[in-house]
KOLGU-126147 format. One record per residue: residue in three letters; x, y, z of N, C-alpha, C in turn; residue number from 1. Coordinates in Angstrom, 2 decimals. Layout:
<sites>
+---------+---------+---------+---------+---------+---------+---------+---------+---------+---------+-----+
: residuo :    n_xx :    n_yy :    n_zz :   ca_xx :   ca_yy :   ca_zz :    c_xx :    c_yy :    c_zz : num :
+---------+---------+---------+---------+---------+---------+---------+---------+---------+---------+-----+
:     ALA :       X :       Y :       Z :       X :       Y :       Z :       X :       Y :       Z : NUM :
...
+---------+---------+---------+---------+---------+---------+---------+---------+---------+---------+-----+
</sites>
This chain:
<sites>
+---------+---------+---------+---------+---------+---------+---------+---------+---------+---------+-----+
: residuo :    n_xx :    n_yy :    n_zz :   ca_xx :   ca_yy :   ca_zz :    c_xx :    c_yy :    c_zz : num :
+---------+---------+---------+---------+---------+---------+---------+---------+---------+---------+-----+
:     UNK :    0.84 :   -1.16 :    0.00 :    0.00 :    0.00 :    0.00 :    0.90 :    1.24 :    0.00 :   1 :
:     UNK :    0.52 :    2.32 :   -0.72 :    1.29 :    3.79 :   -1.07 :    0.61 :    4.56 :   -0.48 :   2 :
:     UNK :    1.37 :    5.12 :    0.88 :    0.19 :    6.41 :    1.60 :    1.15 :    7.90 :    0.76 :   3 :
:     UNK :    1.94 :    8.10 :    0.43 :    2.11 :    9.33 :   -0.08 :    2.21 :    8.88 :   -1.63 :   4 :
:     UNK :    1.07 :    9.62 :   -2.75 :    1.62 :    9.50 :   -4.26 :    3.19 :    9.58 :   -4.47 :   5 :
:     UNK :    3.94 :    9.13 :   -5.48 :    5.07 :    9.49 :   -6.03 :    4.75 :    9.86 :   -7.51 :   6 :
:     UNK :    5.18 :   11.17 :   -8.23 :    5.49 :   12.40 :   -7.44 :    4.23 :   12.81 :   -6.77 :   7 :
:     UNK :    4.61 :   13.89 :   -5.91 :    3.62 :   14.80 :   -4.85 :    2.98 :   15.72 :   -5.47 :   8 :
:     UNK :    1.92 :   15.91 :   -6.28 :    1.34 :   17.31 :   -6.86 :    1.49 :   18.23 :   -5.82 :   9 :
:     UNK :    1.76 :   19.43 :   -6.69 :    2.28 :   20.56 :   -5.70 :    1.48 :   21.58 :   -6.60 :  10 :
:     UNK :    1.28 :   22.82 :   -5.87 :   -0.07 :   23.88 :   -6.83 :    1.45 :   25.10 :   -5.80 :  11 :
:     UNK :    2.25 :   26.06 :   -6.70 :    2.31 :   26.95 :   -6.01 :    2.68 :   28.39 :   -6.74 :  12 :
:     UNK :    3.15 :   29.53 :   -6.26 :    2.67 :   30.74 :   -6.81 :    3.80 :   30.98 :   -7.62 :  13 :
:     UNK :    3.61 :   31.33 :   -9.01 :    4.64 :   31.61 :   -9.77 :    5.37 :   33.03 :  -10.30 :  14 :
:     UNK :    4.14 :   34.17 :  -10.67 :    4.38 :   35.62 :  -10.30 :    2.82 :   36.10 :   -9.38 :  15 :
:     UNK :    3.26 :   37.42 :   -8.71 :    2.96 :   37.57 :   -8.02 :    2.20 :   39.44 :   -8.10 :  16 :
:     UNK :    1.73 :   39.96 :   -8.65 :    1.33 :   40.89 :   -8.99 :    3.12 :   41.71 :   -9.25 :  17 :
:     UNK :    3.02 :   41.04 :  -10.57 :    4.41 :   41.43 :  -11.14 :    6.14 :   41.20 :  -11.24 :  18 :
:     UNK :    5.74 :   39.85 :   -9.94 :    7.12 :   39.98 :   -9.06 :    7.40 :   37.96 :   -9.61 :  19 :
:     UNK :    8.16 :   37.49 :  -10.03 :    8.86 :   36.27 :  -10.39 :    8.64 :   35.63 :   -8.85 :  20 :
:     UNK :    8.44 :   34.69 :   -8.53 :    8.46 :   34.11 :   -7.43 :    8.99 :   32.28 :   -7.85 :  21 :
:     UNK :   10.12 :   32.19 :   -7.44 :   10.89 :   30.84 :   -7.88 :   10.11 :   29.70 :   -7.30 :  22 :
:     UNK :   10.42 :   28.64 :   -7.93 :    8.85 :   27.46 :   -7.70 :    9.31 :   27.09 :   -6.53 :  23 :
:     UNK :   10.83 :   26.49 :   -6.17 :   11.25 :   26.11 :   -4.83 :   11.35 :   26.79 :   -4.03 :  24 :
:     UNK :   10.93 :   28.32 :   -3.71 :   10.70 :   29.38 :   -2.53 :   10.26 :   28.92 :   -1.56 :  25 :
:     UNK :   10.72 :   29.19 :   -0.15 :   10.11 :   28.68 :    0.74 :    9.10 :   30.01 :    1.30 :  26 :
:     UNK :    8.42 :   29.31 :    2.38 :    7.95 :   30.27 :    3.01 :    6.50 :   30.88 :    2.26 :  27 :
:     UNK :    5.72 :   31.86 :    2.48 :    4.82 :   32.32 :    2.11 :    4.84 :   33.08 :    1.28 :  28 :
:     UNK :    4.26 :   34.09 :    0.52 :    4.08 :   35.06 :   -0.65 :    3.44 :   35.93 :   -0.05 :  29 :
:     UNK :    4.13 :   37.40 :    0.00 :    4.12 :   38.24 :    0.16 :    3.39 :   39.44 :   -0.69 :  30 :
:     UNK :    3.01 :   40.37 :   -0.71 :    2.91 :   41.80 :   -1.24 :    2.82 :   43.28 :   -0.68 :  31 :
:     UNK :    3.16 :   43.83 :   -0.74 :    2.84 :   45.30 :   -0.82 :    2.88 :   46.27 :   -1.76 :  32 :
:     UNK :    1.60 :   46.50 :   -2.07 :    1.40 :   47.56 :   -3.61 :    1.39 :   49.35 :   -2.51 :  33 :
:     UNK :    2.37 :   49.68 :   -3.55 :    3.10 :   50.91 :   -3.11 :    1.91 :   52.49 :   -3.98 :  34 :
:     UNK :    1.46 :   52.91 :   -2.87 :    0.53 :   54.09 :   -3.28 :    0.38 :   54.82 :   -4.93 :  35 :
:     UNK :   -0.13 :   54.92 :   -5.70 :   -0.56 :   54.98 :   -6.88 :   -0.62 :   54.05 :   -7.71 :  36 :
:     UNK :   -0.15 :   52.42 :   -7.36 :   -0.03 :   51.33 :   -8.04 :   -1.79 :   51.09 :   -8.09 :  37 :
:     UNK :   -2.03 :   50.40 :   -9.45 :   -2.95 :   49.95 :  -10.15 :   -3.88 :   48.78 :   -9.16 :  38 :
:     UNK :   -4.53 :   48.57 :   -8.06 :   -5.02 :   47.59 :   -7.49 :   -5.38 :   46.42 :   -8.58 :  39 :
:     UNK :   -5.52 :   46.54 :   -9.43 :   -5.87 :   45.32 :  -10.50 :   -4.61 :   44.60 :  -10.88 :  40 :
:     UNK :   -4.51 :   43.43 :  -10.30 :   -3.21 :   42.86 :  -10.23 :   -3.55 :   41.48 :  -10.67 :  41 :
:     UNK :   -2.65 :   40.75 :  -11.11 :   -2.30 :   39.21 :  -11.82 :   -1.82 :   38.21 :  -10.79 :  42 :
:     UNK :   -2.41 :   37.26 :  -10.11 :   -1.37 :   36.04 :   -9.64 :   -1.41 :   35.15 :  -10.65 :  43 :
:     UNK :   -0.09 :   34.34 :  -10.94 :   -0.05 :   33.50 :  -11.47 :    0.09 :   32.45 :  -10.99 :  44 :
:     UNK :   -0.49 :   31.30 :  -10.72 :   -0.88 :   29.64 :  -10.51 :   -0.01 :   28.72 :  -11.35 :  45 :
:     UNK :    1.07 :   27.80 :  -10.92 :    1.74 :   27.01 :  -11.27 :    0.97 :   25.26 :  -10.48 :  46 :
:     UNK :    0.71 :   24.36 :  -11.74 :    0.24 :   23.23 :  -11.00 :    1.32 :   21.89 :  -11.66 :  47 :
:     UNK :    1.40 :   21.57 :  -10.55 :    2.53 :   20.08 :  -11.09 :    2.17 :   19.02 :  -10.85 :  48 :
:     UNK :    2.15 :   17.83 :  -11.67 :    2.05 :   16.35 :  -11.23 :    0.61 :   16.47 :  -10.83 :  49 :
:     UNK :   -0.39 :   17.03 :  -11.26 :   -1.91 :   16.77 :  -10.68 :   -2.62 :   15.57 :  -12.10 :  50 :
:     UNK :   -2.41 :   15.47 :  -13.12 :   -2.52 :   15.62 :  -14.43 :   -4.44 :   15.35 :  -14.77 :  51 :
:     UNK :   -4.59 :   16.51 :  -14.22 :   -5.73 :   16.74 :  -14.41 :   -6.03 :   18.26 :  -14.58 :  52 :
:     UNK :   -7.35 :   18.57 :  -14.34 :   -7.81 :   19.58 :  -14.89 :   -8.15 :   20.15 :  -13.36 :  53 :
:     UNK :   -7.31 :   21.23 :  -12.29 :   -7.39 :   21.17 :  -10.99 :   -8.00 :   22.97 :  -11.06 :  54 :
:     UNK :   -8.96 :   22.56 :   -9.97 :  -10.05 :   23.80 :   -9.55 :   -9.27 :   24.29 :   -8.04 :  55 :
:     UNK :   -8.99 :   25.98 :   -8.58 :   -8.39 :   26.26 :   -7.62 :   -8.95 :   27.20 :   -6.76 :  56 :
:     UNK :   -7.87 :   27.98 :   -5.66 :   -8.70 :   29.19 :   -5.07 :   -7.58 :   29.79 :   -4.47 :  57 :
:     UNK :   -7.37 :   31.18 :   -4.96 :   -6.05 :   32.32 :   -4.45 :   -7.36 :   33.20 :   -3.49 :  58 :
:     UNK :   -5.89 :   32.94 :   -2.32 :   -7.02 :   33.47 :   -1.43 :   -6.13 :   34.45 :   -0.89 :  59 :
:     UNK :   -6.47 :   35.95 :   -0.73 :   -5.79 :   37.51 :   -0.42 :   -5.72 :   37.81 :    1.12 :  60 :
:     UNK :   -5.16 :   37.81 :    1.94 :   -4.88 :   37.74 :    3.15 :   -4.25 :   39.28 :    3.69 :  61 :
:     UNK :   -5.10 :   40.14 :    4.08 :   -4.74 :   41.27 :    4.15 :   -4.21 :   41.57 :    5.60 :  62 :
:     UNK :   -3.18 :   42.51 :    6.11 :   -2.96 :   42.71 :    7.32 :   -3.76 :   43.54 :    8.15 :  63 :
:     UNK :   -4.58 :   43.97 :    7.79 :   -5.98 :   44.65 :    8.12 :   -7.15 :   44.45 :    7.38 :  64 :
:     UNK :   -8.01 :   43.92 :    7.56 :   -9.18 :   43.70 :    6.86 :   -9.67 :   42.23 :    6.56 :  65 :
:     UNK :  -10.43 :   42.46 :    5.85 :  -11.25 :   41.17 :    5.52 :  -10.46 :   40.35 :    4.55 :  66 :
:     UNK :  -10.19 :   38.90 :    4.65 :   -9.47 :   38.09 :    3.22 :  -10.61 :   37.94 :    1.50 :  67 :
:     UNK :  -10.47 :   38.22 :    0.84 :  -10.97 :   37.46 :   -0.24 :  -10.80 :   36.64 :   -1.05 :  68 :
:     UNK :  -11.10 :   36.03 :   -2.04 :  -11.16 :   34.97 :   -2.61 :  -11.50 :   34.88 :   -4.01 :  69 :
:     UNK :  -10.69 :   34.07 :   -4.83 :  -10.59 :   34.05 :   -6.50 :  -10.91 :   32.77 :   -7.01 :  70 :
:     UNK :  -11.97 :   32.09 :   -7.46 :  -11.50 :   30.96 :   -7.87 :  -11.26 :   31.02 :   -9.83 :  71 :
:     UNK :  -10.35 :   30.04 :   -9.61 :  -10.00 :   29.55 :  -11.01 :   -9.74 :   27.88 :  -11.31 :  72 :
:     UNK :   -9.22 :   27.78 :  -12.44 :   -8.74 :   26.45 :  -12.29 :   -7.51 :   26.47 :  -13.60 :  73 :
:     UNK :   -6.95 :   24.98 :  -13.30 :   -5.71 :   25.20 :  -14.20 :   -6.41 :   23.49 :  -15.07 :  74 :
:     UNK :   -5.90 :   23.69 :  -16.09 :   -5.59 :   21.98 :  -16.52 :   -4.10 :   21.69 :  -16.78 :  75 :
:     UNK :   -3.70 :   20.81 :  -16.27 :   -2.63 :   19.71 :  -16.27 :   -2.56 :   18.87 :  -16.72 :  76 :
:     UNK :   -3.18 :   18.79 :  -18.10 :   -3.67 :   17.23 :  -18.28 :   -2.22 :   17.51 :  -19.35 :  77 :
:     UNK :   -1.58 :   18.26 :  -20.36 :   -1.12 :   18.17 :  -21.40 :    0.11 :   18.87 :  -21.02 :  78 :
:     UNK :    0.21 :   19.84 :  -20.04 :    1.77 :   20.83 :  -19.74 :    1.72 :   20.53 :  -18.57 :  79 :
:     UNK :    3.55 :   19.61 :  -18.30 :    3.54 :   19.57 :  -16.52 :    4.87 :   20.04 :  -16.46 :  80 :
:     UNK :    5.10 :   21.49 :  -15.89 :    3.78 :   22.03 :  -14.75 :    3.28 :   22.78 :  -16.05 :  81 :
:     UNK :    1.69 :   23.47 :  -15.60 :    0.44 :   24.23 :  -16.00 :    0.34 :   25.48 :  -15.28 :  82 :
:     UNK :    0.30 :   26.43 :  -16.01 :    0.02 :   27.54 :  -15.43 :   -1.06 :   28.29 :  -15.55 :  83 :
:     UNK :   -1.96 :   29.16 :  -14.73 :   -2.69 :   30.06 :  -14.97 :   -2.66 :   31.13 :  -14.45 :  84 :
:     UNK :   -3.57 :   32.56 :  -15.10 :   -3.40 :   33.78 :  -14.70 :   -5.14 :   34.04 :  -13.94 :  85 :
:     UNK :   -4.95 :   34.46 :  -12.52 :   -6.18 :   34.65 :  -11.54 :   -6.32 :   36.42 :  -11.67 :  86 :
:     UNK :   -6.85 :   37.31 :  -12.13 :   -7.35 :   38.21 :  -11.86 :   -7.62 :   38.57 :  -10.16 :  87 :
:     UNK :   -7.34 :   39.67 :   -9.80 :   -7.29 :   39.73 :   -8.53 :   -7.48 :   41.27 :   -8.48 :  88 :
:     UNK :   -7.92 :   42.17 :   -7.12 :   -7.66 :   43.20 :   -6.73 :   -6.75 :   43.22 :   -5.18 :  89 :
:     UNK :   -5.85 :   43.85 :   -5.66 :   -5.15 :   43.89 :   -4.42 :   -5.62 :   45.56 :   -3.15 :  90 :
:     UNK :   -5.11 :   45.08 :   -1.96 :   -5.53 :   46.42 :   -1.21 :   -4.12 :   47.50 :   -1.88 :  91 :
:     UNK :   -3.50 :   48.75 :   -1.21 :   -2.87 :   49.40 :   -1.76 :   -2.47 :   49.84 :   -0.53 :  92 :
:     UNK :   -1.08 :   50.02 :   -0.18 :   -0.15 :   50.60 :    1.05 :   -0.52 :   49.86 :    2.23 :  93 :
:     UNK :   -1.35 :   48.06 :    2.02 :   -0.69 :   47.19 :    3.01 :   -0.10 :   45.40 :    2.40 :  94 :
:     UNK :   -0.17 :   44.81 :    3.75 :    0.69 :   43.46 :    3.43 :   -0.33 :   42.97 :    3.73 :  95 :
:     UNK :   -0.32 :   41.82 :    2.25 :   -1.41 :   40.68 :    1.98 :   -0.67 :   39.39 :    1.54 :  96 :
:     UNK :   -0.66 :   38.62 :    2.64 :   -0.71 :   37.30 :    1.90 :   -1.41 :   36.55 :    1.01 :  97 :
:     UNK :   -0.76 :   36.48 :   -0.09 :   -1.21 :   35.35 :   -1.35 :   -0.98 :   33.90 :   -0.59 :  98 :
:     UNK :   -2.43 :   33.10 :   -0.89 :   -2.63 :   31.75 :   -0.75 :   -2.63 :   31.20 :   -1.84 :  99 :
:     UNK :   -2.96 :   30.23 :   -2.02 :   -3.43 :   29.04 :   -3.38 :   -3.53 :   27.52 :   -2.67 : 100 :
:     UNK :   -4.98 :   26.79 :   -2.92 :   -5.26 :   25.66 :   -3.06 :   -6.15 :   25.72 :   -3.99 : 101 :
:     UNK :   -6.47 :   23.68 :   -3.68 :   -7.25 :   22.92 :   -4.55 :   -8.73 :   23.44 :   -4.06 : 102 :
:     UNK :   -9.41 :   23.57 :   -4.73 :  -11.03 :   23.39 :   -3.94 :  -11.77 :   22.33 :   -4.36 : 103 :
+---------+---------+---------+---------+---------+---------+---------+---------+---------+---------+-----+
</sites>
């Protein structure tokens, strides 16, 4: 019996309202959009080893305020890894953590 798949699908953030974010980064994803910046911002969704068609959800984690929520989905069935672009509004002059899972 196999309790962990080999390989491990992994879903994680690839740019970041503009910013390259390397696939093996540790740690969390960051932002701060700096006063006159455009709140209409891009995350990009990297999915590996799922090889399917995976329903996702970038979720905005603000340091004041309420979190919100994006869903999208990627397919993996034909490019591994798969990427997609989530439409997002970001807040402006604070720190929000970018999430991403499966839903």
């Amino acid at each position: 019996m196999v309790a962990i798949p080999t390989p491990v699908s992994k879903l994680t953030i690839a740019n970041a309202a503009g910013t390259a974010i390397a696939e093996n980064a540790g740690g969390p994803v960051s932002v701060i959009l700096p006063a006159g910046t455009n709140p209409s911002q891009t995350i990009q969704v990297r999915a590996r080893d799922f090889g399917s068609v995976v329903p996702i959800r970038v979720r905005l984690v603000p340091e004041s305020g309420d979190a919100t929520t994006f869903d999208a989905s990627i397919d993996n069935t034909v490019n591994n890894p798969a990427t997609t672009n989530v439409p997002v509004t970001l807040p402006i002059n604070t720190g929000v953590r970018i999430e991403v899972f499966t839903r």
